[in-house]
C-alpha positions, 0 to 999 in steps of 0.5 A: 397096761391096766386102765384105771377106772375113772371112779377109782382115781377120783377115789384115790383123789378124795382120800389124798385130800382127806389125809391133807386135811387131817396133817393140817388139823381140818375137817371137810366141815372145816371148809363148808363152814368158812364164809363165801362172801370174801371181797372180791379181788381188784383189778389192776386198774383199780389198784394201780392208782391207790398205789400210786396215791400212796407212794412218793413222788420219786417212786411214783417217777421210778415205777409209774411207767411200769405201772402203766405198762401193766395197767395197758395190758392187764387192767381188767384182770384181778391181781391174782390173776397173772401166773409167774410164766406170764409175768415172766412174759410181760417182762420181755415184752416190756424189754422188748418194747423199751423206747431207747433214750440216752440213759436207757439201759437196755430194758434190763431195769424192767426185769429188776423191777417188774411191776415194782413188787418183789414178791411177784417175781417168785410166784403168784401174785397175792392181793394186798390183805391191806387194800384200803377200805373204800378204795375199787373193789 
């Protein structure tokens, strides 16, 4: 087996990259030339409550404890923090964890809903572009 030369990896690396920017219509000046002083992503326990205040009354009942559950475990981290297997796990630490009541179903409305937002069950989980001025962050 022949190694490879780490020079000559990063190489390959570089031109891979250069090639990606050219099929997306970009140049490494591109990239230099975009602004560095974007927002800074909230946590969710700054965001959890602009949320709340924006909904109504019966969804802030559905999914307030939700909400609460992922505030308790993930409050001083940035929305874009979490990755999809640990969304996954706090999933089944809810389930887990469920307080039974007479209605309870078992903790499978956990995995139906997990943090109330359908767009993080797939994949990363993106900021809000609509993060209200003024609000944490």
């Amino acid at each position: 087996m022949t190694a490879v030369h780490p020079d000559a990896s990063r190489q390959a690396v570089v031109e891979a990259a250069l090639v990606l920017l050219e099929r997306m219509g970009l140049t490494p000046a591109d990239l230099a030339a975009v602004p560095q002083d974007r927002p800074e992503v909230p946590t969710f326990a700054e965001y959890v409550p602009v949320v709340s205040a924006a909904v109504s009354a019966g969804t802030r009942r559905a999914y307030g404890s939700y909400w609460n559950r992922v505030v308790d475990q993930w409050g001083t981290r940035r929305l874009d923090e979490p990755t999809p297997s640990e969304i996954r796990q706090l999933m089944v630490y809810v389930k887990a964890h469920v307080v039974a009541r007479r209605n309870a179903r078992g903790g499978r409305s956990a995995e139906e809903h997990p943090g109330g937002q359908s767009g993080a069950q797939g994949g990363q989980a993106a900021p809000p572009a609509d993060y209200p001025a003024g609000a944490p962050g």
